[in-house]
N, C-alpha and C positions, 0 to 999 in steps of 0.2 A: 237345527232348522229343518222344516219339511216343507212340503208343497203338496198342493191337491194331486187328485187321481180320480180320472172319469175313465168308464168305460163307452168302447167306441165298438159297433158293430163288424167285423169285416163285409159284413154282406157286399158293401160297396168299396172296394179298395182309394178310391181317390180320396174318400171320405176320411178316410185312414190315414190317407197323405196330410189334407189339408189339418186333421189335427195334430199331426204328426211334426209338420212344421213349426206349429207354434210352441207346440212341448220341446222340440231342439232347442229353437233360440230364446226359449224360455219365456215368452209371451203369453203362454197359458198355459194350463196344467198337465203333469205325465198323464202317458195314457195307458191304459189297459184293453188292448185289442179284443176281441173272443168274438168264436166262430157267431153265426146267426143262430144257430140251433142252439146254442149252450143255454141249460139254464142255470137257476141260482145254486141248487146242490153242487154242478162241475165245475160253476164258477163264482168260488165263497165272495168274492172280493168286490166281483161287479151284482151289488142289487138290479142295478135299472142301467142299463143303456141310457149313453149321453148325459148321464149324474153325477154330481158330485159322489165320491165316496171317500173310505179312508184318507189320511195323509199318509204322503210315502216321503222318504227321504230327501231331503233338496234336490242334491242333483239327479235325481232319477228323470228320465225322460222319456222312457216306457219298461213295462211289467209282461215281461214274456210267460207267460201258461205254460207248462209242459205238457207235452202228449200223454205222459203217462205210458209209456209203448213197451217202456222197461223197468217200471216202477211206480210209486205213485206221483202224480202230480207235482210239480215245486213254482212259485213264481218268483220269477227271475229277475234279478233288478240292475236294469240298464239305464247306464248316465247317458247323457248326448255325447259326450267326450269319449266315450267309449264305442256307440256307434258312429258319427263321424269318422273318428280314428280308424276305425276295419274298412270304412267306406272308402279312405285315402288310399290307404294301404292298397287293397283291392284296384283301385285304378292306377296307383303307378304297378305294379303287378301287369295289370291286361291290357298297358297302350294306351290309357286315359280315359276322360269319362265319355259318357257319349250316353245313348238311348236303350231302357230295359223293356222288355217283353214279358210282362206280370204273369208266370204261371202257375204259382203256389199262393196257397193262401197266406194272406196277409196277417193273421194272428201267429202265424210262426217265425222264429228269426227270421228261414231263410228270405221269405215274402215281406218282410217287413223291409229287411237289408234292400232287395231292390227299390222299394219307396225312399228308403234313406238314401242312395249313392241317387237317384233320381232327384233329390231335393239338393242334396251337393254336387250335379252336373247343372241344377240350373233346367231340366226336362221333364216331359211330359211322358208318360211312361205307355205304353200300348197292354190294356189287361185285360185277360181273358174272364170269360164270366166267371163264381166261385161253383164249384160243385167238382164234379168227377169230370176228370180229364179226357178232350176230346182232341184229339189229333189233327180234324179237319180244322177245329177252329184254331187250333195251332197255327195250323199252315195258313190259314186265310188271314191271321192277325200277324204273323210276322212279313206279310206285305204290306201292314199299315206303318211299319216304321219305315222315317225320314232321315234319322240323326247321322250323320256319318260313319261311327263307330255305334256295332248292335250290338247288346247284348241279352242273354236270359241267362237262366239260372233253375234246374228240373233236378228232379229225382231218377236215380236211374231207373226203375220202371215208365216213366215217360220216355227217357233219351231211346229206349227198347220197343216201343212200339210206334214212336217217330221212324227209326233206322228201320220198320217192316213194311214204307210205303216207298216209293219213288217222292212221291210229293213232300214225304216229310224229309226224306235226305237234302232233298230243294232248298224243304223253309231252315232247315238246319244249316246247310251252307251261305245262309243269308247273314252270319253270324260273325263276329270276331270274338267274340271269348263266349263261350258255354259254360257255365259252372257246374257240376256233378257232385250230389250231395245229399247226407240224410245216412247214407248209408254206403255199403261198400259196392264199386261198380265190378261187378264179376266180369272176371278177363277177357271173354270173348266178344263183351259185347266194347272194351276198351280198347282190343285191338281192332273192331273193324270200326268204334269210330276215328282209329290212327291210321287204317290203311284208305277211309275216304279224305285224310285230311282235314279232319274236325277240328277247331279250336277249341278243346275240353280242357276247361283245369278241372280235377279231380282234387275236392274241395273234404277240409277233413278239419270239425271244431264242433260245435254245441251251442246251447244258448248262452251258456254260462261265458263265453268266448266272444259273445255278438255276431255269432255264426261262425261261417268257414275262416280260420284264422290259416292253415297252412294249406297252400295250394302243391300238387304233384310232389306231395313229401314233402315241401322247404316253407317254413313259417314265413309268413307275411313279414314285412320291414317292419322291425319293433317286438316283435314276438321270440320269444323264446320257450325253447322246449328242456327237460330235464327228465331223464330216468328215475325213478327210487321204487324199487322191489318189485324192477318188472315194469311198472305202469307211468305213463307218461304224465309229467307236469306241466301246465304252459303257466306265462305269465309275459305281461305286455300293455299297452295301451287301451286291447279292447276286453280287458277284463271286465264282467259281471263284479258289482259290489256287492252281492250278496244273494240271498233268500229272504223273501220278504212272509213273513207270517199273515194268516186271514187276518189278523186285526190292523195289518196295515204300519206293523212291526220288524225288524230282521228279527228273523227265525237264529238265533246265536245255535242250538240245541243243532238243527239241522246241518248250518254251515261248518261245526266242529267237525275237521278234520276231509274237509273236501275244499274247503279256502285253508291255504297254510301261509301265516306268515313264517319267512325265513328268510337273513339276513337282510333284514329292511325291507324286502320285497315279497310281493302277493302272488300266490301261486294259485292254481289250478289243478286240483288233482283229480284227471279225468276218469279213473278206474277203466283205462283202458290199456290191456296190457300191448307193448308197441317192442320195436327195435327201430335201431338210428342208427345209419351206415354210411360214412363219409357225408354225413347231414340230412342224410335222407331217410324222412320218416317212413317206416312200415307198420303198420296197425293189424295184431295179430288176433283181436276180439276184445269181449270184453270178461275182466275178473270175473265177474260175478254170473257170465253166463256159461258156469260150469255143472255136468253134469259127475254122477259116480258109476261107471260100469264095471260091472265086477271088479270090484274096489281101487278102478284105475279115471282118473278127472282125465273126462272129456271134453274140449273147449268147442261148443256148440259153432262158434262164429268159425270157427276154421273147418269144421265139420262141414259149412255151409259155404264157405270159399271152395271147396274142391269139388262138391255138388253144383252148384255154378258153372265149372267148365265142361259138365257134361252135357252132349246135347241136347237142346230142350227143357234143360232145367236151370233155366240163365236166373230166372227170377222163380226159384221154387223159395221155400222155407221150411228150415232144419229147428224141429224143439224138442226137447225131451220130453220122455211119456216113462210110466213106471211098469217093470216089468217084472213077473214073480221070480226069475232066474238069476237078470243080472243087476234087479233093483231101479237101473233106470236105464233107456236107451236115446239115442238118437234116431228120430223119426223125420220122413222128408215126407213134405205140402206140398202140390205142386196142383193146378191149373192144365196139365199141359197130360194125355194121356199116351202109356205105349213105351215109357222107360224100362228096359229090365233094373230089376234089382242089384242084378250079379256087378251089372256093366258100376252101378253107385258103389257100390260095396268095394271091388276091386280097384277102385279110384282114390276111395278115402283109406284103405287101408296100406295101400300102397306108401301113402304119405303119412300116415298117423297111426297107424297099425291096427289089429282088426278090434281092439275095446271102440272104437272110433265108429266101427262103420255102421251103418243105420241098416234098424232093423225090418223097416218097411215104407216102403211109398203109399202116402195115403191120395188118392186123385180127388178133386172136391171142382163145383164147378166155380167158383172163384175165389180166390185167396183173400180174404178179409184185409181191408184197410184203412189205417186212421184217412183222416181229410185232408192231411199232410203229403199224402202218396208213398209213403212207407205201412211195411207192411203190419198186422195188428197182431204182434207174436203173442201178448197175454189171449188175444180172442181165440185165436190157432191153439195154443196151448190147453188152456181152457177147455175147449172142443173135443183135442186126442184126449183128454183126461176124463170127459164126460162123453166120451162116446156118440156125440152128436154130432159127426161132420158126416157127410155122404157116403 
């Protein structure tokens, strides 16, 4: 059996909601979110805003877009039962339901997830406009919540330039559970929001997951994690059913070998290589974000955890570039100028040795990013490779 599929604008998040609702309890059709700007090439799936389109699977209850940030493109196919389920979870997790503060766009899990647990508190959600992230209206909107219990939900590049006002420390303490997500929150800026007393869970899953399934290391009630060659499995209630093809299909070809059944049960194989230590997840980068320096694999994401605690470089970005010596190096992006090289270098080699250490800071006046507030490593990439950044 299948059901329709309309795409729905995010421009206006409540809009999002109100279809959003009827595709949960299945009173009308899944939805497919996408940004305002998209058009038909970015997004095969959605012809026309607010039209019918392909059928998707019955229980599908919306199609998440990828960013494409570390590949191409995939659409995501979320039951209600699947997001419902992370939305529970999620509140016995942070103290119950209570009221969200909309900071990310709505066409991606995390933004969508606060409309979902907003539809299962029974609330009205306070959202901020869609575009690039603005601080003041941060602060000025998390005065509009009422609910007992606040919550939001940001990328660490927002929680980092909130933590550099007075006033944003304010709307942040306004808060009982913070969610931190998208990507990894580099340590200095997680310990100073533990030495003001922040309620951050530091949120770690995908869309394929219905967002953040494992909070501060430990999987959400129902989720399970697994090791197999390095790289971490989940499986759980808020499993993705699949990859859905443009023709409004599951892509079989695509899901081969990133959904595994085994032993009656659906896995998740999130090609991120992790460690699990008396249950506590640590996420070491990912497989695939490996480079070859003089014949030694470099794991770019860890390259870029240790540049993180250097000063100034909380929110740089580490990619590899091709070099005629050692064939490929690790290169740091940073926004921020006045870093020595020496001080990087000696940081990362200390911990990974010197095949590891980056061969240069490039300074650029701002670091390119999807609409999601992560950063745009193919555009960065791209850029050192073509010689076009500043």
């Amino acid at each position: 059996m299948t059901r329709s599929l309309v795409a729905v604008s995010a421009s206006d998040p409540l809009e999002v909601m109100s279809a959003l609702r009827s595709a949960l309890d299945r009173s009308g059709p899944a939805l497919l979110p996408v940004a305002a700007e998209s058009t038909h090439d970015d997004t095969p799936l959605a012809a026309h805003h607010g039209s019918e389109l392909h059928e998707a699977p019955h229980a599908t209850a919306a199609v998440i877009r990828t960013s494409g940030s570390t590949g191409l493109p995939k659409n995501i196919v979320l039951s209600a039962d699947a997001l419902l389920a992370s939305a529970s979870a999620s509140e016995s997790v942070m103290g119950g339901s209570g009221q969200w503060l909309l900071a990310l766009p709505a066409h991606y899990v995390a933004g969508l997830q606060v409309l979902v647990r907003s539809i299962a508190a029974e609330t009205t959600p306070v959202v901020l406009a869609p575009g690039r992230f603005d601080t003041a209206a941060f602060v000025e909107a998390s005065k509009q919540l009422t609910g007992d219990l606040r919550f939001t939900s940001l990328v660490p590049a927002q929680l980092m330039r909130l933590l550099e006002t007075r006033a944003g420390v304010t709307a942040l303490r306004r808060f009982d559970g913070i969610l931190i997500g998208g990507q990894a929150l580099p340590e200095p800026i997680r310990d100073r929001a533990q030495l003001l007393g922040l309620p951050v869970y530091r949120t770690y899953g995908s869309s394929e997951t219905s967002g953040g399934c494992v909070y501060n290391g430990r999987p959400l009630p129902g989720v399970e994690m697994n090791i197999v060659d390095g790289q971490v499995e989940l499986t759980g209630p808020t499993l993705s059913d699949g990859y859905l093809a443009d023709d409004g299909t599951f892509d079989h070809a695509r899901m081969e070998g990133v959904f595994v059944d085994r032993d009656g049960r659906h896995w998740y194989r999130t090609g991120d290589l992790v460690t699990i230590d008396d249950g506590v997840l640590t996420v070491l980068g990912r497989a695939d974000n490996v480079i070859v320096s003089g014949g030694v694999n470099v794991n770019l994401d860890r390259v870029e955890r240790i540049v993180h605690t250097v000063a100034g470089l909380e929110d740089a970005v580490v990619v590899g570039a091709a070099d005629d010596r050692w064939g490929q190096v690790p290169v740091v992006v940073t926004d921020v100028s006045g870093t020595r090289l020496d001080e990087v270098q000696d940081a990362v080699s200390q911990q990974l040795g010197k095949p590891a250490r980056p061969n240069r800071i490039v300074t650029i006046a701002a670091v390119p990013r999807l609409t999601s507030g992560k950063p745009d490593r193919q555009a960065v990439a791209r850029a050192i490779a073509e010689r076009t950044l500043p």
